[in-house]
N, C-alpha and C positions, 0 to 999 in steps of 0.2 A: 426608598420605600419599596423596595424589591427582593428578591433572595438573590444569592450569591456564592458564586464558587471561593472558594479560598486554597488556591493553586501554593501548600507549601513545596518544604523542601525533600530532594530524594521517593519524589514519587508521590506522596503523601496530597490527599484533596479530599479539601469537605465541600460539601455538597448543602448550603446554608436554606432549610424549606420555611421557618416558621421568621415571617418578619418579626414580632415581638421579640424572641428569641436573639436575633442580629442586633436587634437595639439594645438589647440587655446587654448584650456580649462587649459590644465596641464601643468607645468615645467618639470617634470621629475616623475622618479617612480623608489622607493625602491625594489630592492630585500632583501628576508628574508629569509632565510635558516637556517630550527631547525638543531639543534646537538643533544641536550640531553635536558632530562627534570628529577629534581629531587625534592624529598620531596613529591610522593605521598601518598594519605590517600586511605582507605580501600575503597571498593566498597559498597556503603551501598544499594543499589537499586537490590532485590533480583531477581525477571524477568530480568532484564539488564548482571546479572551474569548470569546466566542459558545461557544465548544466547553469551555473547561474554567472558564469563571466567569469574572466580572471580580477581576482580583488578579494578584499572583505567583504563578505554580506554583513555590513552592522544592524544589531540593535543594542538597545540599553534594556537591560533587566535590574529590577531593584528588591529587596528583599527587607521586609518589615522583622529587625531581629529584638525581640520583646522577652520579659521573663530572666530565668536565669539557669538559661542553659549551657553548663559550662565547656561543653562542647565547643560552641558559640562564642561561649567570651573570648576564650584563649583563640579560636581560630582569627579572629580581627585585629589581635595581636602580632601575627606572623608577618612577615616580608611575601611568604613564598605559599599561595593556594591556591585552589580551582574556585575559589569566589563564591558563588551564589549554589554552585553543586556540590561545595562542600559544607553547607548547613546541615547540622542535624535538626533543628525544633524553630526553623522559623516559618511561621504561620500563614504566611499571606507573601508570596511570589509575582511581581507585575512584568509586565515584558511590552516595549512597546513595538511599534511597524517597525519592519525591517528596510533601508536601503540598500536593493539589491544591486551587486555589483555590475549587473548590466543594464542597470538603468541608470543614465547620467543626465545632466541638467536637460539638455536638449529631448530624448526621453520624455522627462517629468513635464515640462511641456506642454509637447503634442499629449501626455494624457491627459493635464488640463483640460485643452483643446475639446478634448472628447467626451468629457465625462463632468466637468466642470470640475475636479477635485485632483491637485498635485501631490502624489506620491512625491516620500521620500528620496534621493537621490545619490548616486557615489560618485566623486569627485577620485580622478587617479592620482596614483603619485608623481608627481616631479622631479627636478632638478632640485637637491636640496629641499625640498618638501617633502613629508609623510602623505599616505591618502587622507581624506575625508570625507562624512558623510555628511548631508543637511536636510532637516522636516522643514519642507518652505511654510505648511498648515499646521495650526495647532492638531495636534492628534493626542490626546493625553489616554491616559490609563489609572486606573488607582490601586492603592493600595489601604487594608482596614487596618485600625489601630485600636489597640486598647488601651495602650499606656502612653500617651505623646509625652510626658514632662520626661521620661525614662527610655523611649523606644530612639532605636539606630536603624539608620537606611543603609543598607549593601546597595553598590553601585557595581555592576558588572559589566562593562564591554564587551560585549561577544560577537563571535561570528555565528552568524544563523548558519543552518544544515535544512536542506530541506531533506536528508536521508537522515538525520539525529537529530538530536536534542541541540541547543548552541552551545559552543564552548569558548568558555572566560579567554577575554585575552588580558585583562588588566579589569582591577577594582580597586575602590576606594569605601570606604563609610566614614558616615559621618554622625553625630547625634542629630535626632527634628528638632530639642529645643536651641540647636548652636543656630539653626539657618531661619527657625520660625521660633524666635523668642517667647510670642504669646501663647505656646498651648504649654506652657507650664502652669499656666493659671483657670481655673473652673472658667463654668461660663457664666456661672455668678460674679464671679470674679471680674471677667472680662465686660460684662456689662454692669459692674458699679462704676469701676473704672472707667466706661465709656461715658455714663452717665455724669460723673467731675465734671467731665473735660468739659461735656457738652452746655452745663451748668454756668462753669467759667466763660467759656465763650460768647452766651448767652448775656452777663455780664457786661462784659467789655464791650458787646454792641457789636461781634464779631457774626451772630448768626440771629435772624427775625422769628422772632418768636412765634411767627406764622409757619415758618419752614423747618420746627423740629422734628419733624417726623422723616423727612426728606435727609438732613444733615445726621440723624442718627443712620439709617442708611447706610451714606457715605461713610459715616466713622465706623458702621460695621463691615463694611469691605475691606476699609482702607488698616482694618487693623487685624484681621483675619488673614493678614494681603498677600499676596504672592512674593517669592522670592526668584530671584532670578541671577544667574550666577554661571560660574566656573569650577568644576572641581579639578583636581588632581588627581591620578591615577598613584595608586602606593603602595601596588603589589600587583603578583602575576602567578601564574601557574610557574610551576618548576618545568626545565624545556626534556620532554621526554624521548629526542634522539639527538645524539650531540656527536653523533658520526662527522661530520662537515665539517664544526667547530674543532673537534680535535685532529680533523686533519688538518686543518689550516693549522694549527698552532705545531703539530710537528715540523710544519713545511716551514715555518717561521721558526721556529727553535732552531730547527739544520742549517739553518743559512745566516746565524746570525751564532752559532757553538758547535754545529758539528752536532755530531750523538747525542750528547749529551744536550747540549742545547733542543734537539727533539724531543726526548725523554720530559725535560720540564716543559717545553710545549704541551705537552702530550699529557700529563697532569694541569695545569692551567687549562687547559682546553676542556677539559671533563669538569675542571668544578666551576665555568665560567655560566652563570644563567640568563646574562643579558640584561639589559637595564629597561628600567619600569619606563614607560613611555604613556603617552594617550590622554588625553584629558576631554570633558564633555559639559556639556553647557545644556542645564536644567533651566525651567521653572515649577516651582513648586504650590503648591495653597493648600493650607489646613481647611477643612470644613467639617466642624462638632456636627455632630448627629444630635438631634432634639430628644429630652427624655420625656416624650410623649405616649401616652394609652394608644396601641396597636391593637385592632380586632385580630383575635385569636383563632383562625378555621379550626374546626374539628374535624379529624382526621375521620374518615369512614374506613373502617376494619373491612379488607375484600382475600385477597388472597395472592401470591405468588405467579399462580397460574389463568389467563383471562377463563371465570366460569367459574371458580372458585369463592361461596361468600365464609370464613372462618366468621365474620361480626355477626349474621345475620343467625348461623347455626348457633352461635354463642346467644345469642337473646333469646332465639327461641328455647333454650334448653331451660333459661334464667327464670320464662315467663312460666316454666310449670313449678318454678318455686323447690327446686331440685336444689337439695344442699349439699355440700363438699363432707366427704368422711371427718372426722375429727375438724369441723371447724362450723363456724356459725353460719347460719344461712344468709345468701348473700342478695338482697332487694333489689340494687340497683340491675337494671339487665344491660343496660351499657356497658361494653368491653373498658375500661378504663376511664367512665365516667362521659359529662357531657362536655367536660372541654381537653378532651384528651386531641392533643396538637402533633405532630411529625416537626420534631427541631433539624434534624439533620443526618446526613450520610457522610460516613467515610469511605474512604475506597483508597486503593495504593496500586499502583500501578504496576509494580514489580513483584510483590507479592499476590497480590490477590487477595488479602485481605480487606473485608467489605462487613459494614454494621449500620445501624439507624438508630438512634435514640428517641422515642418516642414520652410527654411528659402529660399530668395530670395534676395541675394545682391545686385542682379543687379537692383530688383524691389524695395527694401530695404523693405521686406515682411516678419514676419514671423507669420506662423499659426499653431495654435492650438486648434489639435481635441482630445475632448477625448472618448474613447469608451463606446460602448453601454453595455446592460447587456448578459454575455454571458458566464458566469460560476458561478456557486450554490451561490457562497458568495454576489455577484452581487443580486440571490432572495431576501437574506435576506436583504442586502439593500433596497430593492425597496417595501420592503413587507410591513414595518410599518408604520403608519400615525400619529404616534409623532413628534413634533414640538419642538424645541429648538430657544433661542435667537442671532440671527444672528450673534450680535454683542458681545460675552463671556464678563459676566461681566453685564450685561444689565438686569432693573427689568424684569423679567418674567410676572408678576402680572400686568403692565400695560399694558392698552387693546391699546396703538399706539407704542408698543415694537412690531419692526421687530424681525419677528420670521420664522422659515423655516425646511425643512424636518430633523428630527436628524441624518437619515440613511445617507441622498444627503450631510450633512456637515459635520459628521465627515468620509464621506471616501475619500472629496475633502480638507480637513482638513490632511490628512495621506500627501499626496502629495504634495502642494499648495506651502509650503517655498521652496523644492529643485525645483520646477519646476521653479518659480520664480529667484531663483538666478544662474538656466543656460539659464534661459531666455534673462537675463540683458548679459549673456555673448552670446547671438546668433549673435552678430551685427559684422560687420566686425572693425579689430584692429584699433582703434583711433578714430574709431566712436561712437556716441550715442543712446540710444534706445529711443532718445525725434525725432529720423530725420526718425522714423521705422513705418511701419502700423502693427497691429496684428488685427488680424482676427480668433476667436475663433467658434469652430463648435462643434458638437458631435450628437450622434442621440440616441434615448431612455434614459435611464438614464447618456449616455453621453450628451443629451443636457441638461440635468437636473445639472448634471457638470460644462456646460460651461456658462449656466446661473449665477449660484453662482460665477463663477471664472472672470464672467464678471463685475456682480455687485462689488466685490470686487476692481481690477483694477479700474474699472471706477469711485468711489468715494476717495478710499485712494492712488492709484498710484498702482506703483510695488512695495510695499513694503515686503522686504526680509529681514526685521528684525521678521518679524511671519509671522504665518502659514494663520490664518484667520480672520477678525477682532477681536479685542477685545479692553475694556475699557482701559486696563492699557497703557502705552505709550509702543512702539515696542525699540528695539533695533537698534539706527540711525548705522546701518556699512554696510547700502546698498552701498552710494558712496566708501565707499574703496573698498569693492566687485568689481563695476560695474569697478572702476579703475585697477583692477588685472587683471582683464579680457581683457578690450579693451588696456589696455597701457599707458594711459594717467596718469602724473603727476599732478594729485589736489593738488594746490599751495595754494586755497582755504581754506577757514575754510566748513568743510561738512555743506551741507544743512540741512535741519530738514526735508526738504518736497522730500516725494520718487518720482523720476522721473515718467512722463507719456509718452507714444509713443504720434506720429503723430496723432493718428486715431488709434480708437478700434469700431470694429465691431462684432456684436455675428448673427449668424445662426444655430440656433438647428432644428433637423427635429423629429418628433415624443416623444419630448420633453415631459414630465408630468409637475404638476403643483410641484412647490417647495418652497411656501410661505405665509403667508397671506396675506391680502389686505392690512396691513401696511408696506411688503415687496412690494408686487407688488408697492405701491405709492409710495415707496422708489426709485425703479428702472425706474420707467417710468419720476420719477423728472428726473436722472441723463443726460434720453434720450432728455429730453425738454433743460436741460442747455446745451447740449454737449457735457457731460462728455465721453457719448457713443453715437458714432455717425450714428450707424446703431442698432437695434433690431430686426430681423422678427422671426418667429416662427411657421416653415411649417408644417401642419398638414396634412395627405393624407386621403383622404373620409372619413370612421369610425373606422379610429386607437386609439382605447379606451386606451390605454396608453397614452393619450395625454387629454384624459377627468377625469386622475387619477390625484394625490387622490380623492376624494370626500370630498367637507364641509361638515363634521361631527354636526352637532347644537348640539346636544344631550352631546356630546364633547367639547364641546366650541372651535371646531377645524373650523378653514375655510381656502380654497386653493386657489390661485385666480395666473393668469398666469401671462408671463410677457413680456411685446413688442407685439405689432400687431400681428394676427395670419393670415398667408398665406394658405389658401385652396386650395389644388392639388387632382387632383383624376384623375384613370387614365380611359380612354373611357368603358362605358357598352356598351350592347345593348339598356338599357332603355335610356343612354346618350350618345352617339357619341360623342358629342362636346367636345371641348376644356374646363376644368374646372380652374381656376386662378379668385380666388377671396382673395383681399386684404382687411382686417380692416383697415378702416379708408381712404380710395384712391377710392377702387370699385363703393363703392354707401357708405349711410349713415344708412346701413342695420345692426343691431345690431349682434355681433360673437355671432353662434350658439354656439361655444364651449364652453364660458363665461358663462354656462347655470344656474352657482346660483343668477346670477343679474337678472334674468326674473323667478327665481323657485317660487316663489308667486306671484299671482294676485288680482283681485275682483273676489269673484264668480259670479258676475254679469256684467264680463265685457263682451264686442262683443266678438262672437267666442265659447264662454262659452254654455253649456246646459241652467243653471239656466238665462245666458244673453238672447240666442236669445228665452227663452219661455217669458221672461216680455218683448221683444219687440213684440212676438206674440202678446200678452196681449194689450200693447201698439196700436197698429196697429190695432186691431180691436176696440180696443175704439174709436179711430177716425173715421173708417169708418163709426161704428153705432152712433155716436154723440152721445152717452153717458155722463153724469155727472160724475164729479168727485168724487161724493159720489157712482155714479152707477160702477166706473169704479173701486174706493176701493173695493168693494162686491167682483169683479170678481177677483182681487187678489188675496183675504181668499178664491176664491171655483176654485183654479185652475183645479179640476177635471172637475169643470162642463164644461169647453170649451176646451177640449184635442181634439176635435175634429176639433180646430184651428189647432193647431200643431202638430197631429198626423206625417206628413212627417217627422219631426225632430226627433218626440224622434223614431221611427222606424230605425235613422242612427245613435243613440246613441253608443256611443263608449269607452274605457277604460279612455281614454283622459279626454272625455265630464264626466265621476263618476269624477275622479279626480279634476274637476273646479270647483268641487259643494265643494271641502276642499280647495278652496284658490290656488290649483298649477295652475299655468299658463298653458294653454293649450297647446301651441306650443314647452313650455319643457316637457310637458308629453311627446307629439308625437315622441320630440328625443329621449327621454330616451323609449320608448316603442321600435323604429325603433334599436336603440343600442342594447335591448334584442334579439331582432331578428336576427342582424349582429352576436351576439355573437355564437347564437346556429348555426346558417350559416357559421360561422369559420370569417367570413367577417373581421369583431372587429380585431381580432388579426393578420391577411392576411394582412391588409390594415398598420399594424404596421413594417413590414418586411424590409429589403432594398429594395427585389426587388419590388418591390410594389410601394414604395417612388422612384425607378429609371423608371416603368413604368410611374408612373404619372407625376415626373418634364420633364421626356422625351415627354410627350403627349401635356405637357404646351409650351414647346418649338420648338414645329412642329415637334418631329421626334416619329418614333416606335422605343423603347427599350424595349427590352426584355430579360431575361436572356441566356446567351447564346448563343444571335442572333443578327446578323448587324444589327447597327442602320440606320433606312430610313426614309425618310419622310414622313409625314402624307399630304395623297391630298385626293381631293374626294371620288375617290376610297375607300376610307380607311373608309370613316362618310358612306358609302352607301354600303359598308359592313358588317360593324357593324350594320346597321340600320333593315337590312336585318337577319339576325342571332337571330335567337330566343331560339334554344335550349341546345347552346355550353355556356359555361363561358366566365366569361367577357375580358380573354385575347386569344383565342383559335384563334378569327377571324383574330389578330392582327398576332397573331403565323405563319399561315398561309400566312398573308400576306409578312411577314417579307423576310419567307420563298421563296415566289414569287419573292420579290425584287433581293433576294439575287443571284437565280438562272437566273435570267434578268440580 
């Protein structure tokens, strides 16, 4: 009755917030409680001795492998893995106490002694003995299941690291229904069944009809019951320096053939991997999780940043009864309804990839945001501007192959299959995720995330047979998923085609670019059929993250954005007003931000230095009614009539050099205005939350500010601003907020 982490595999962890949520999710969940562990090999990692003794540090790690990842299947097949670190999609990862190798019986002990509680213990090698380890106290761990008639345990032996991660020394799996028979059967099942027995019993005079409440009990423990046991180790990592091994075996070939006799040592010794050793002694116990009504929390909409309220801006806007362009007015003022819940977070540890799923039954809602950049590995993501094929499997080499950031796919790529197939399970039990809206957001390189994760649903579905497009055909065991999940008996033969919601809408705010122009055309098609039935893509004044990457030419790299860009800024003193300008809706004004479709011109176009001097030119040939031959002359001797347009080149500007090489002038002027914001701190200010929560707050009549009640914006507000010359462009706001608040 709590949340929970669910530590998969290769980095991968969700982060479990909504109990109802967990219950829905899972049947039941293993307990696993080590005893001993034996057949340890030598410590061969020499700093790792130094620090925790010479020996193995054991634990047992086990690995809940469910579904049909065929990564997975085939890997349990092999002789030869790294076990538990070579899972792709197993969901639920347990690891128990470590016995480290400088604690021995005597040790555990005196910690007894101390503490009342014995740590585990290592036992050295001997004469003719391996090491081993032993838990003298139950210390159990668990692991969550959804499928027990179906799901397999990874058994892994490792050495712990307190400098890394452990590493496998030998594993085994096994199936849960081979060692717990009974969770092949419901727990209707399990309690008719219980019921017989107890019936019969009852009968024979075997149990007093006073103490059935008692005896049911018992027969409910004793048949839920624990297992207890021995397994065998049945496979091993392959040995990654076999220097040693192959010198012994030359040294042994020489002395038993001569040369040649080394030579075949010397081959036998490279392909020698050593024999699987180790075995460990469990107990186990199934325990079903009850399908009982969980109170549902509703989640309170705050913000990113402590000071920040998005819910509270969001209702006050709701409550002036303000409608959305092109769509019905919307009554309720709750962000996502009154029972909208937080089910979960993902995060990956290696990539940086990080999201939440948030749901609304009542509204039948669920949304997903994924975060921004905001820890080291995150830089590295965002840093490179190589390009990969969107679609795995796809030429590279042709110039209409959708292609996109490598950094933005593979760390939406780490994530993308588990998110999806607890997505398909967010819907309430018997329901569908074809009768659901989703609504995708994120900010920074989380909307750079949710772009991709957009594009992705909106062309192939939900499909949770992979991770992120590719050529080959997915794995179709989405519909039995989506079935385990909501309840429903498919009588059906499975579809081929992965299910789609009601409606999918994406909103990223300070989103970068994440594609080419044959991804951008990809995605804007999907927007025209339908597929995606909302795109915008807010931008706040000069948040230069949103003007990144850069179309490299030199690179044969190009970035191009994707869905309408929404312009927010929040009030200056140079601008009071209200800013909200839409692509596409406002006027027929081309997006400034869009800035490589206008980066070349004519050097002779209006606007241009080299343009308005041959209109000078122009201009006074007509006055003087000059000849065309006289009016040629005056061309070749521009010098000799600077005296026309002297005003002009006197106002000549970095802009007006640049038009005379082809750049358009009005992209100059941005990208000159953008060096300015940068050294002004403007550029990256303007990329912030709060910044993006001043300005959609300014778009929707109110002051927000960090921190500070939000109020509305009246006259007062433009004719104070207007008035303010020497404070920043939110100080006045500050103030006023402040005013409000104290009125």
């Amino acid at each position: 009755n709590s949340s929970r982490w669910e530590r998969g595999s290769k980095g991968m962890n969700v982060a479990f917030v909504s109990q109802a949520f967990t219950k829905n999710l899972y049947q039941g969940l293993v307990e696993i409680t080590p005893i001993m562990c034996q057949g340890l090999p030598d410590e061969d990692d020499g700093l790792e001795s130094l620090i925790t003794g010479g020996g193995v540090d054991a634990c047992i790690m086990v690995a809940a492998v469910e579904g049909k990842w065929e990564e997975d299947i085939n890997l349990l097949k092999q002789e030869y893995h790294e076990g538990i670190l070579d899972l792709s999609g197993a969901t639920h990862i347990g690891k128990s106490t470590t016995a480290w190798a400088n604690i021995d019986e005597k040790k555990s002990m005196q910690e007894k002694t101390k503490t009342g509680q014995q740590p585990p213990y290592h036992i050295r090698k001997t004469w003719g003995k391996d090491a081993s380890a032993t838990w003298p106290e139950p210390q159990p761990f668990y692991l969550y299941i959804q499928n027990p008639a179906e799901a397999q345990l990874l058994f892994s032996l490792c050495d712990d690291n307190v400098m890394s991660e452990p590493q496998p020394l030998y594993s085994t799996h096994v199936p849960l229904s081979k060692l717990l028979p009974q969770v092949r059967y419901s727990q209707d099942e399990i309690v008719a069944k219980l019921k017989d027995e107890i019936i019969k019993k009852i009968q024979r005079g075997e149990i007093d009809a006073d103490r059935v409440d008692e005896e049911v009990s018992k027969a409910v423990s004793a048949d839920i019951q624990a297992w207890e046991g021995d397994l065998k180790m049945t496979s091993k990592p392959r040995i990654k320096n076999k220097n040693s091994q192959v010198a012994l075996g030359v040294a042994a070939g020489a002395m038993v053939a001569g040369p040649a006799g080394a030579a075949v040592g010397a081959a036998l010794g490279s392909m020698y991997e050593g024999q699987v050793k180790g075995r460990i002694r469990v107990r186990l116990r199934y325990l079903p999780i009850p399908k009982t009504d969980t109170a549902r929390d509703r989640y309170v909409v705050t913000g990113g940043m402590p000071g920040i309220n998005w819910g509270s801006l969001y209702e006050k806007y709701m409550s002036k009864e303000v409608g959305f362009t092109g769509a019905t007015l919307v009554a309720d003022p709750n962000p996502g309804g009154v029972d909208l819940e937080h089910c979960f977070s993902i995060n990956h540890s290696k990539t940086g990839g990080c999201c939440a799923l948030y749901r609304s039954l009542e509204k039948k809602l669920i949304v997903i945001s994924f975060r921004g950049t905001c820890a080291p590995i995150d830089l590295v993501t965002d840093a490179s501007i190589v390009q990969e094929t969107w679609v795995e499997g796809e030429d590279p080499q042709n110039p209409s192959t959708s292609k996109v950031h490598v950094g933005f796919r593979r760390s939406l790529d780490s994530i993308s299959r588990r998110l999806k197939e607890l997505m398909l399970s967010a819907v309430r039990p018997g329901e569908s995720i074809s009768e659901y809206d989703i609504l995708v957001t994120g900010h920074s390189l989380g909307g750079a995330l949710a772009t991709l994760f957009t594009a992705d649903i909106g062309e192939f579905g939900i499909d949770a047979g992979r991770s992120l497009p590719t050529v080959e055909k997915s794995e179709e065991w989405w519909k039995a998923l989506a079935n385990s999940f909501t309840g429903n008996v498919d009588e059906q033969k499975p579809s081929s085609t992965p299910p789609r919601p009601r409606s999918l809408r994406l909103y990223n705010f300070g989103s970068p670019r994440v594609g080419n122009k044959a991804f951008s055309q990809r995605f804007e098609r999907l927007v025209r059929e339908g597929s995606v039935d909302q795109a915008y893509r807010i931008v706040n004044g000069k948040d230069v993250v949103a003007r990144m990457p850069r179309t490299m030419g030199a690179l044969s790299v190009d970035y191009d954005h994707c869905g309408p860009t929404v312009l927010v800024q929040a009030p200056t003193q140079e601008n009071p007003e209200k800013v909200l300008w839409i692509e596409g809706e406002s006027d027929d004004k081309a997006c400034p931000v869009r800035d490589y479709e206008k980066m070349m011109s004519s050097p002779t176009a209006e606007g241009t230095l080299l343009g308005d001097l041959l209109k000078a030119i122009g201009d006074n040939k007509q006055q003087s009614g000059l000849s065309d031959e006289q009016g040629k002359k005056l061309l070749a001797q521009v010098g000799s009539i600077a005296s026309k347009f002297q005003e002009r080149l006197s106002a000549v500007t970095a802009s007006d050099i640049t038009s005379l090489l082809g750049f358009d002038k009005s992209f100059t002027d941005r990208e000159l205005q953008m060096v300015q914001a940068l050294f002004k701190g403007e550029a990256l200010a303007h990329h912030l939350e709060d910044s993006y929560y001043a300005a959609m707050g300014n778009c929707a009549g109110f002051v927000a500010l960090l921190g500070k009640d939000i109020v509305p914006v009246d006259e007062l507000t433009v004719e104070l601003l207007s008035s303010e010359t020497e404070q920043n462009e939110l100080s006045a706001l500050e103030d006023l907020a402040a005013d409000e608040a104290t009125s």
